[in-house]
Predicted model as a PDB file, atoms N, CA, C, CB and O in Angstrom, pLDDT in the B-factor column:
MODEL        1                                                                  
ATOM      1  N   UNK A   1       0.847  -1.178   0.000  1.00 46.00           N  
ATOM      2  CA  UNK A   1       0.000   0.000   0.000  1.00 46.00           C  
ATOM      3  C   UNK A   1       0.884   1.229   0.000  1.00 46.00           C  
ATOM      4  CB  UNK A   1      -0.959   0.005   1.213  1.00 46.00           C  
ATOM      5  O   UNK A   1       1.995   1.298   0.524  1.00 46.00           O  
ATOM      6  N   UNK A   2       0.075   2.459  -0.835  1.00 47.00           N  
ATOM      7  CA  UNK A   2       1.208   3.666  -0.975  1.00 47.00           C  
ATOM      8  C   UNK A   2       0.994   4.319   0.606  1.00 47.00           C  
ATOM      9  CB  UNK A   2       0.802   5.024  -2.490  1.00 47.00           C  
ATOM     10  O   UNK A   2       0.458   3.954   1.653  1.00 47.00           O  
ATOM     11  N   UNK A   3       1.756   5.516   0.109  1.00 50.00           N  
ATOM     12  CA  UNK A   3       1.370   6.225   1.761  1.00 50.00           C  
ATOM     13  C   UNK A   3       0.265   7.213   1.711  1.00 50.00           C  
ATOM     14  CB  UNK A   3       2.721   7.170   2.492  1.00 50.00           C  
ATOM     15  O   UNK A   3      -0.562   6.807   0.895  1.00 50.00           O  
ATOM     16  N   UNK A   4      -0.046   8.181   2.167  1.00 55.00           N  
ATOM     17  CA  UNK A   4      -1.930   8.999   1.767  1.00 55.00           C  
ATOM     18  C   UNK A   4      -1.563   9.703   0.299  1.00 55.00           C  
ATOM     19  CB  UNK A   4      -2.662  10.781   3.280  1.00 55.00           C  
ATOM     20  O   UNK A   4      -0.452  10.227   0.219  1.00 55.00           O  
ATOM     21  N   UNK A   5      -2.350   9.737  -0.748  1.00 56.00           N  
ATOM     22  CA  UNK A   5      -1.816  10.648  -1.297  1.00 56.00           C  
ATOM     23  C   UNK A   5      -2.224  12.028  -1.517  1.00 56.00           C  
ATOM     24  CB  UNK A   5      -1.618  10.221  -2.137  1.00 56.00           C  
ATOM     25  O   UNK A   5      -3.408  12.288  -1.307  1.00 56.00           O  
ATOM     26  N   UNK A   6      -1.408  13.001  -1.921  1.00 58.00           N  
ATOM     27  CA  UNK A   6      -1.079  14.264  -1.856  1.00 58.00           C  
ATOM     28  C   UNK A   6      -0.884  14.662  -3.377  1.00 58.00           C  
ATOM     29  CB  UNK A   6       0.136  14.468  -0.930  1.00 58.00           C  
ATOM     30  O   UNK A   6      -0.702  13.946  -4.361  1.00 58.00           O  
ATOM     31  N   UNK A   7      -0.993  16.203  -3.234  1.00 58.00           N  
ATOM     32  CA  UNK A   7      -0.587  16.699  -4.561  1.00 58.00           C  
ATOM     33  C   UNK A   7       1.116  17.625  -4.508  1.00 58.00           C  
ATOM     34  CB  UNK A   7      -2.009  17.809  -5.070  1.00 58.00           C  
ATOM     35  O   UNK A   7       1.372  18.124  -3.412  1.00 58.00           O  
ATOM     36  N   UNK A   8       1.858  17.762  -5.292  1.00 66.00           N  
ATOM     37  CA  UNK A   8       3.079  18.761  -4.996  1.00 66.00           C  
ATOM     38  C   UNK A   8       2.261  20.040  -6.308  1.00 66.00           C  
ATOM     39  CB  UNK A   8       5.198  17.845  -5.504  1.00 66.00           C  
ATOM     40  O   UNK A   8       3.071  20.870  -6.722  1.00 66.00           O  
ATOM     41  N   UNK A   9       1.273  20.123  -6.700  1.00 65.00           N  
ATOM     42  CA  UNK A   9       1.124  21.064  -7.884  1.00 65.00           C  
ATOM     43  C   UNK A   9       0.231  22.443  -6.697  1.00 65.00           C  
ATOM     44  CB  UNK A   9      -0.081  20.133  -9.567  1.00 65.00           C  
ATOM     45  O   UNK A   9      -0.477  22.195  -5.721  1.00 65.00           O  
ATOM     46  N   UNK A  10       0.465  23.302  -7.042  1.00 66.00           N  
ATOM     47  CA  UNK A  10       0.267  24.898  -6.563  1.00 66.00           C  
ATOM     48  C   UNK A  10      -1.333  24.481  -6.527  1.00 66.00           C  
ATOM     49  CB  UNK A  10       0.869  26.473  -7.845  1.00 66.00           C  
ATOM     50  O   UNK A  10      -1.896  23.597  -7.173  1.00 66.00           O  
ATOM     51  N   UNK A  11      -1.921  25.472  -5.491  1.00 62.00           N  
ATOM     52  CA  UNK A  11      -3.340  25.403  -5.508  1.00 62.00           C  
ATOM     53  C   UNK A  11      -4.359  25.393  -6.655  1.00 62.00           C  
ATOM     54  CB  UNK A  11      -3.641  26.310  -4.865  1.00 62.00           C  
ATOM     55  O   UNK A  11      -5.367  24.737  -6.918  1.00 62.00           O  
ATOM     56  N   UNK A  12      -3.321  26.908  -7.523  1.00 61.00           N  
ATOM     57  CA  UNK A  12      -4.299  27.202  -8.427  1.00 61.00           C  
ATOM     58  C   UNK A  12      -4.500  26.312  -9.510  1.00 61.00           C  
ATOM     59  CB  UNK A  12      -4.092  28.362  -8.898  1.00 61.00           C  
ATOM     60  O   UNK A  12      -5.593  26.123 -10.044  1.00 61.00           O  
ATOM     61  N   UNK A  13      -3.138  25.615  -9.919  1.00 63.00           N  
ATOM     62  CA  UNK A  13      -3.086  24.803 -10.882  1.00 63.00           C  
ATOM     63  C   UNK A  13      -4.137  23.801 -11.053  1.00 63.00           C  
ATOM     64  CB  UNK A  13      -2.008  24.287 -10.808  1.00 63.00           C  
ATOM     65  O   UNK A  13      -4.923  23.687 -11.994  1.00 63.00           O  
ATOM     66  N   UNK A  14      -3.995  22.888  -9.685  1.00 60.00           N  
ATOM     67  CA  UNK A  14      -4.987  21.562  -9.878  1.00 60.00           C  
ATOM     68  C   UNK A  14      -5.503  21.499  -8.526  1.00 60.00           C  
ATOM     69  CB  UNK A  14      -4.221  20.003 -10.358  1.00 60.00           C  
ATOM     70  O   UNK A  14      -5.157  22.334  -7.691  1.00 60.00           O  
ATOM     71  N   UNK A  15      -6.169  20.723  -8.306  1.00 61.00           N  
ATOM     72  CA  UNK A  15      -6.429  20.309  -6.792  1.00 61.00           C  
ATOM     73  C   UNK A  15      -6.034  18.967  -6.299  1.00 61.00           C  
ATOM     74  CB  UNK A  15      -7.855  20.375  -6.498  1.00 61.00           C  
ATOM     75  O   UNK A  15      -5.879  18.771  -5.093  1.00 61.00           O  
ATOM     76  N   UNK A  16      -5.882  18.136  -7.090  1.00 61.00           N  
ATOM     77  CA  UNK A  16      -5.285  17.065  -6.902  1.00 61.00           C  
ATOM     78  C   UNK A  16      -5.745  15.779  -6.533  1.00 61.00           C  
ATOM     79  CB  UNK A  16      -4.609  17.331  -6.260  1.00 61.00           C  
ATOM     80  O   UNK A  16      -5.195  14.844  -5.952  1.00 61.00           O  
ATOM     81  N   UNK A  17      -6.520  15.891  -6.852  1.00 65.00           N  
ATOM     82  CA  UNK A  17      -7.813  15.038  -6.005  1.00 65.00           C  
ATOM     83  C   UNK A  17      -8.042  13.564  -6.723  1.00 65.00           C  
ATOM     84  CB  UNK A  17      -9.508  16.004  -6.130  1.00 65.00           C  
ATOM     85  O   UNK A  17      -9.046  12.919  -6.421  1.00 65.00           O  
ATOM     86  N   UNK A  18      -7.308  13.167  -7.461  1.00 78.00           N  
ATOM     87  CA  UNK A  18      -7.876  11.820  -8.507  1.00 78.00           C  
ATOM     88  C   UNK A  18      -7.612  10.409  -7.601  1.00 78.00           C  
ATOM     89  CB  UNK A  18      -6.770  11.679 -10.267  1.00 78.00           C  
ATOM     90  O   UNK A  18      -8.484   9.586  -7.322  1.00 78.00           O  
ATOM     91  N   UNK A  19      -6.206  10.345  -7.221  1.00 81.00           N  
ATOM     92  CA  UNK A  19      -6.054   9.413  -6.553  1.00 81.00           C  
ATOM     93  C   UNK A  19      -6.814   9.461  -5.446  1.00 81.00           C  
ATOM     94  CB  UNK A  19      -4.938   9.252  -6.363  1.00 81.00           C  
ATOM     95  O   UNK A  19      -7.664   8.570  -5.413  1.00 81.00           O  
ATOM     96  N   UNK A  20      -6.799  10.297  -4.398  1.00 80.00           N  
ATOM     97  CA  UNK A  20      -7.325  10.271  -2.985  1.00 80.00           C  
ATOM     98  C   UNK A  20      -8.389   9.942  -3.302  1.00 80.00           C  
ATOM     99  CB  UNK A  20      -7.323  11.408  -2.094  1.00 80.00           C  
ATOM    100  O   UNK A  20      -8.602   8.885  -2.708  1.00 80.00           O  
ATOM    101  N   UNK A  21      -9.625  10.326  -4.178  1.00 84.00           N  
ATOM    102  CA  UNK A  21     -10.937  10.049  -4.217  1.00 84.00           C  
ATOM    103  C   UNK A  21     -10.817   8.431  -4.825  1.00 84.00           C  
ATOM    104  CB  UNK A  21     -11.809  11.234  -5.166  1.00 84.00           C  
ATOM    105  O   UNK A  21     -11.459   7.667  -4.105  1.00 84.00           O  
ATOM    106  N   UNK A  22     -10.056   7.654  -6.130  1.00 87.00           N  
ATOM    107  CA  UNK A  22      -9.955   7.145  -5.738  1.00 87.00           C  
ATOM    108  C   UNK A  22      -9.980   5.986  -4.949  1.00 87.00           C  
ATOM    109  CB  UNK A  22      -9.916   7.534  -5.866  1.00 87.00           C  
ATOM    110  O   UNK A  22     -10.736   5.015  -4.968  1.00 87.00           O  
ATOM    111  N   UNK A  23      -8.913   6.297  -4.181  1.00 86.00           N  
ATOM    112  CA  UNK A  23      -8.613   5.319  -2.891  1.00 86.00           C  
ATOM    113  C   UNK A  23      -9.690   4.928  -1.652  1.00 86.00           C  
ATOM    114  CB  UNK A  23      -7.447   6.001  -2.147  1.00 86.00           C  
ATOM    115  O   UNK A  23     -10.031   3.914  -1.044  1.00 86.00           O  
ATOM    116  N   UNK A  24     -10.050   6.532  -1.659  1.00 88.00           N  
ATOM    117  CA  UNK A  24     -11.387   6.274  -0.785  1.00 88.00           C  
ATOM    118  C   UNK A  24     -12.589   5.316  -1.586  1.00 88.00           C  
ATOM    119  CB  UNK A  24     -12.106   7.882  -0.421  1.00 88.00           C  
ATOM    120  O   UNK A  24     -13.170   4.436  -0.951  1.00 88.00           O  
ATOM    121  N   UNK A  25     -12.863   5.544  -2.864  1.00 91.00           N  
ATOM    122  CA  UNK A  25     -14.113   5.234  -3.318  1.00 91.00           C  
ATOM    123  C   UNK A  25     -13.602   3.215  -3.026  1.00 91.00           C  
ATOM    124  CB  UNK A  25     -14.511   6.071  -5.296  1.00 91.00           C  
ATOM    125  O   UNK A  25     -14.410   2.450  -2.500  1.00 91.00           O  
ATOM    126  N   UNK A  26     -12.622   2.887  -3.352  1.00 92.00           N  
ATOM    127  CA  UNK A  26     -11.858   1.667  -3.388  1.00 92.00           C  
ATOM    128  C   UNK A  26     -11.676   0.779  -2.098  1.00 92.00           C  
ATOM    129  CB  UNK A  26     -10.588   2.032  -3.841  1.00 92.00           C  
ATOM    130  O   UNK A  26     -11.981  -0.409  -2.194  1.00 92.00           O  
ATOM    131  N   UNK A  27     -11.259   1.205  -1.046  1.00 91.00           N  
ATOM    132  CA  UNK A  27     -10.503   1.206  -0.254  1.00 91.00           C  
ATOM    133  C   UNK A  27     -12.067   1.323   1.162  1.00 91.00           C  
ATOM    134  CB  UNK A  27      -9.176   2.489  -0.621  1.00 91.00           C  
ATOM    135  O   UNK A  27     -12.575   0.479   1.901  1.00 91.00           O  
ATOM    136  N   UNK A  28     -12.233   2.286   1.010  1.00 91.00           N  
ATOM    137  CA  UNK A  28     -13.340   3.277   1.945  1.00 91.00           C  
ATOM    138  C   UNK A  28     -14.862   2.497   1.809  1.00 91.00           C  
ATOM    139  CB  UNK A  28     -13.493   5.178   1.168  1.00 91.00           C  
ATOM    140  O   UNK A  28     -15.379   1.892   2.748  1.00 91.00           O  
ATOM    141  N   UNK A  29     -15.474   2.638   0.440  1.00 92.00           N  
ATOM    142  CA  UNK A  29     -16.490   2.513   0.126  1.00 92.00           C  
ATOM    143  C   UNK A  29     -16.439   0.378  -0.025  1.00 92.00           C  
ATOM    144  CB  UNK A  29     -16.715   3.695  -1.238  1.00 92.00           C  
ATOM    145  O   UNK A  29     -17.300  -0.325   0.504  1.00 92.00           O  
ATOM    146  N   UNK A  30     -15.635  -0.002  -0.576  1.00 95.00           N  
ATOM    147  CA  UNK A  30     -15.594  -0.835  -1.297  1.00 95.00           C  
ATOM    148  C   UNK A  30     -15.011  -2.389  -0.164  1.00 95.00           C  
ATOM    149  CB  UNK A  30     -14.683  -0.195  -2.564  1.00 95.00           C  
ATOM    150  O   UNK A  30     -15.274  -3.590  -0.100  1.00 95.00           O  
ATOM    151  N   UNK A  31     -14.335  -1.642   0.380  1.00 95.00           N  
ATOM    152  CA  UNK A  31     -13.355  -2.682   1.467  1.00 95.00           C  
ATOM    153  C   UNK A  31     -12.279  -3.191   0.130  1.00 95.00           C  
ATOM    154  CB  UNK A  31     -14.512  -4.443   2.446  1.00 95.00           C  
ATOM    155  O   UNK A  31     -12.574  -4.370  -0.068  1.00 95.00           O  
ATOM    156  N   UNK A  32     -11.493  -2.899  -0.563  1.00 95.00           N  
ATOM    157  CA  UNK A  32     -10.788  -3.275  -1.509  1.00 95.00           C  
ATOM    158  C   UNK A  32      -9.581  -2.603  -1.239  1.00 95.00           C  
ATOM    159  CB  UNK A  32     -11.352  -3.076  -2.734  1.00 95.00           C  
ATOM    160  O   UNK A  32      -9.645  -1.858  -0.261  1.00 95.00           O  
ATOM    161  N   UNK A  33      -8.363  -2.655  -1.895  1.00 93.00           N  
ATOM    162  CA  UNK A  33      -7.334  -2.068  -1.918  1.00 93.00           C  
ATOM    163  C   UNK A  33      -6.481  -1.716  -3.098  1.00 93.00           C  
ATOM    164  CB  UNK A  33      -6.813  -2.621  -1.212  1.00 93.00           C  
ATOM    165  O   UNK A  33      -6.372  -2.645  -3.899  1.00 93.00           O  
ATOM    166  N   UNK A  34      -5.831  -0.584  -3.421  1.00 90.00           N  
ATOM    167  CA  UNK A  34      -5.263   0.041  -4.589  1.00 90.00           C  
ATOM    168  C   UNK A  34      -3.704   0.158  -4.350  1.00 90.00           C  
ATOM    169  CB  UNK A  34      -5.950   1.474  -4.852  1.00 90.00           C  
ATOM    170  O   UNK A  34      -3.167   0.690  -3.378  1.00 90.00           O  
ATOM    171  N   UNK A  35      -3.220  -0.314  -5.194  1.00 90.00           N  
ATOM    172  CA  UNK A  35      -1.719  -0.633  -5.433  1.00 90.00           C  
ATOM    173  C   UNK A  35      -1.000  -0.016  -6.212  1.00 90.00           C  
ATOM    174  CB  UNK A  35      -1.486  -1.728  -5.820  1.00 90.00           C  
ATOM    175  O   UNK A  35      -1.554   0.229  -7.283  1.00 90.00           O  
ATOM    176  N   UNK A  36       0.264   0.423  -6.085  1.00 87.00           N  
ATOM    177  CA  UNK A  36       0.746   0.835  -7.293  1.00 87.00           C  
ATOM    178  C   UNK A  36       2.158   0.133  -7.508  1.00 87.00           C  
ATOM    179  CB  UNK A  36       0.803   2.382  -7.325  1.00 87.00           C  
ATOM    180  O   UNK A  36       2.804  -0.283  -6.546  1.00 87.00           O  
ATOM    181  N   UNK A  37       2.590   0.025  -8.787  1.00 90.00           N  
ATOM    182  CA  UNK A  37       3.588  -0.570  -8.475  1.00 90.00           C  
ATOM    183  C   UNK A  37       4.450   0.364  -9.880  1.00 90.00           C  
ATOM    184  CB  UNK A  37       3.372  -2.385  -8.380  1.00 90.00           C  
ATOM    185  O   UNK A  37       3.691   0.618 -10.816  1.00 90.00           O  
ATOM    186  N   UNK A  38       5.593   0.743 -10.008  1.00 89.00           N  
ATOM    187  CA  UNK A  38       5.739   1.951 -10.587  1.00 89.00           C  
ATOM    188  C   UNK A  38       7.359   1.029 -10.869  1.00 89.00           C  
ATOM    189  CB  UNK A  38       5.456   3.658  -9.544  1.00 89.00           C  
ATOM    190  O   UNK A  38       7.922   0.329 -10.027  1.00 89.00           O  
ATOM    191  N   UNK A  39       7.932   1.360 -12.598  1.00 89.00           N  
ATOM    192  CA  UNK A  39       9.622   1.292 -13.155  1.00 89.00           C  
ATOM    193  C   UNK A  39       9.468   3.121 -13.459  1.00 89.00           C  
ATOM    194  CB  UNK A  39      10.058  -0.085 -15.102  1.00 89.00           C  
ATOM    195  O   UNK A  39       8.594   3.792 -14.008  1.00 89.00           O  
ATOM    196  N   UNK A  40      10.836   3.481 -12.771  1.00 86.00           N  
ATOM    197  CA  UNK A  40      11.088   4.903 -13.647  1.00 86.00           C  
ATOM    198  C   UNK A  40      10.687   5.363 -14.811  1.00 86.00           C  
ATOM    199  CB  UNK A  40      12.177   5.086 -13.916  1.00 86.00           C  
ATOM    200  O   UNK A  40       9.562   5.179 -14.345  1.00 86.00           O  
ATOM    201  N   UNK A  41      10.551   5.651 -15.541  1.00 86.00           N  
ATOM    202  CA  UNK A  41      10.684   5.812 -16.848  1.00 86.00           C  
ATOM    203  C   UNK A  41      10.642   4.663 -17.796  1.00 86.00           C  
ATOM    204  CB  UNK A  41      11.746   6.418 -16.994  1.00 86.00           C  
ATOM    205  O   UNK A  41      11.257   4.431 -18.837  1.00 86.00           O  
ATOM    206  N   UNK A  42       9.454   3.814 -16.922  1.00 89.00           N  
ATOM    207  CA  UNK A  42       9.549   2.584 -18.247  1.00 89.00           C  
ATOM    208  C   UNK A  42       7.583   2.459 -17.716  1.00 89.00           C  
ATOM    209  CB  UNK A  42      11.143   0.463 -17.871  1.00 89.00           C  
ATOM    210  O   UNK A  42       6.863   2.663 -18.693  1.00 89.00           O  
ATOM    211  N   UNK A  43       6.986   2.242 -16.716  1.00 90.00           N  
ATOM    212  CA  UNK A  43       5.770   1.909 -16.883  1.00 90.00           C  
ATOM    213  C   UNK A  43       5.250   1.767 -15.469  1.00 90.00           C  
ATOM    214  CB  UNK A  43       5.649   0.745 -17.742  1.00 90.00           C  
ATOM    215  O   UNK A  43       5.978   1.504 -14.512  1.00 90.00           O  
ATOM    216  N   UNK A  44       4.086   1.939 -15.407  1.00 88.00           N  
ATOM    217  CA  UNK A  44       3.064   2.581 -13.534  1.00 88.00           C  
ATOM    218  C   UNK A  44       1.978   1.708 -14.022  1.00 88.00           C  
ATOM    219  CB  UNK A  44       2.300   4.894 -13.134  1.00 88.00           C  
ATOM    220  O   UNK A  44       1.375   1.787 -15.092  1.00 88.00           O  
ATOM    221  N   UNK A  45       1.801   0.701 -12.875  1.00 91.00           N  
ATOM    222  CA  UNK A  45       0.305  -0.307 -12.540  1.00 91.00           C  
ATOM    223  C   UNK A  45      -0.214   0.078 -12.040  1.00 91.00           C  
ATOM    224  CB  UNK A  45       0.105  -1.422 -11.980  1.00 91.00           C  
ATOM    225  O   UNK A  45       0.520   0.712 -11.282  1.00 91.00           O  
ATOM    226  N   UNK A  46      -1.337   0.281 -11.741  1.00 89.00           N  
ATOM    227  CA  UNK A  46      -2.486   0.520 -10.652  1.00 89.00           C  
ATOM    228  C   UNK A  46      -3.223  -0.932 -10.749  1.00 89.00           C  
ATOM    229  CB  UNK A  46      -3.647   1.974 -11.056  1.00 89.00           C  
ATOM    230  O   UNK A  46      -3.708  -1.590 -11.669  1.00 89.00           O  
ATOM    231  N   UNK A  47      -3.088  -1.080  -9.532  1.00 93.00           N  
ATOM    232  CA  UNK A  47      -3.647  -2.744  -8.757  1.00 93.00           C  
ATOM    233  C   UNK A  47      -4.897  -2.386  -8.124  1.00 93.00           C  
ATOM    234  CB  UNK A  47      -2.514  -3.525  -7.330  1.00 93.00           C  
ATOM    235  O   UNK A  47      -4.834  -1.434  -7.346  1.00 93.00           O  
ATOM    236  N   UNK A  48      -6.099  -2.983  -8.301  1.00 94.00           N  
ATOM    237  CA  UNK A  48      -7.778  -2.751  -8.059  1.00 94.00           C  
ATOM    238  C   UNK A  48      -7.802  -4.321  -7.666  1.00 94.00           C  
ATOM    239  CB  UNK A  48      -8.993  -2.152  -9.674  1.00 94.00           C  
ATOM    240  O   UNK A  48      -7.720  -5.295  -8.415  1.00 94.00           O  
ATOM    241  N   UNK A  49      -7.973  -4.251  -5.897  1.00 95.00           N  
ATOM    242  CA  UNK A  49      -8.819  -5.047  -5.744  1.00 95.00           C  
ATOM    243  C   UNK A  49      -9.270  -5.126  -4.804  1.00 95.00           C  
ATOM    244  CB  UNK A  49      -8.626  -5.879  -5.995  1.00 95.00           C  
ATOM    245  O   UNK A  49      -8.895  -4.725  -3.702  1.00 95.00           O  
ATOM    246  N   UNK A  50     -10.568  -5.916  -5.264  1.00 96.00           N  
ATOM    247  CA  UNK A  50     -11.966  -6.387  -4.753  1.00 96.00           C  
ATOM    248  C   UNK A  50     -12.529  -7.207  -3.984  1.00 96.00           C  
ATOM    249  CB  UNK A  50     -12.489  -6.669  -5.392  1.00 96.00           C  
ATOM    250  O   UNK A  50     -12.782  -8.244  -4.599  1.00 96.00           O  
ATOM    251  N   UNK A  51     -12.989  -7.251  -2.459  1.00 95.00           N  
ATOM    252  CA  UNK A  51     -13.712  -8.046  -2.655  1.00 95.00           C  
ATOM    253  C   UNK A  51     -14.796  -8.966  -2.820  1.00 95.00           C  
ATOM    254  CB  UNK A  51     -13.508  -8.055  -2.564  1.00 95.00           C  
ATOM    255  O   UNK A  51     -15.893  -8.422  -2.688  1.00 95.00           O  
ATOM    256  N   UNK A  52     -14.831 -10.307  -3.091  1.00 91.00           N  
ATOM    257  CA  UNK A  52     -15.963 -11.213  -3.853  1.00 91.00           C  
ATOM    258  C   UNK A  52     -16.954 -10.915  -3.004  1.00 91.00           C  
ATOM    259  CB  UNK A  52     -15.753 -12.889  -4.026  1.00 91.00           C  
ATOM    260  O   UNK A  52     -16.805 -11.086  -1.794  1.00 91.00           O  
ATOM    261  N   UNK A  53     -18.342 -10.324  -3.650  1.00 78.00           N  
ATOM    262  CA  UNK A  53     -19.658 -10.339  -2.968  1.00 78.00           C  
ATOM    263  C   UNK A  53     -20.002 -11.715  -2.976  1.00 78.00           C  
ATOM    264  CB  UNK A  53     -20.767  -9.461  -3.630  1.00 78.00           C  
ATOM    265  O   UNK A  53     -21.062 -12.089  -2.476  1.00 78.00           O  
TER     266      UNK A  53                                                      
ENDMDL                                                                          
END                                                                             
């Protein structure tokens, strides 16, 4: 699991909000968990999971 996430972009720019919402909707709403698993400059997973109703 990542650590909370945050934005580093200036207020006005963005708000930052994609992941955190998200994690909550996943995580919060869902009982599931979101992963990331990230190469430098080669390719970023996002891991969704669920679970079985």
């Amino acid at each position: 699991m990542f650590p909370a996430c945050f934005t580093t972009k200036p207020t006005a720019e963005a708000i930052g909000l994609g992941l955190s919402l998200t994690r909550h909707i996943i995580a919060g709403k869902h009982g599931g968990t979101l992963k990331v698993e990230s190469k430098r400059r080669v390719d970023t997973e996002f891991i969704i999971i669920l679970p079985k109703l």
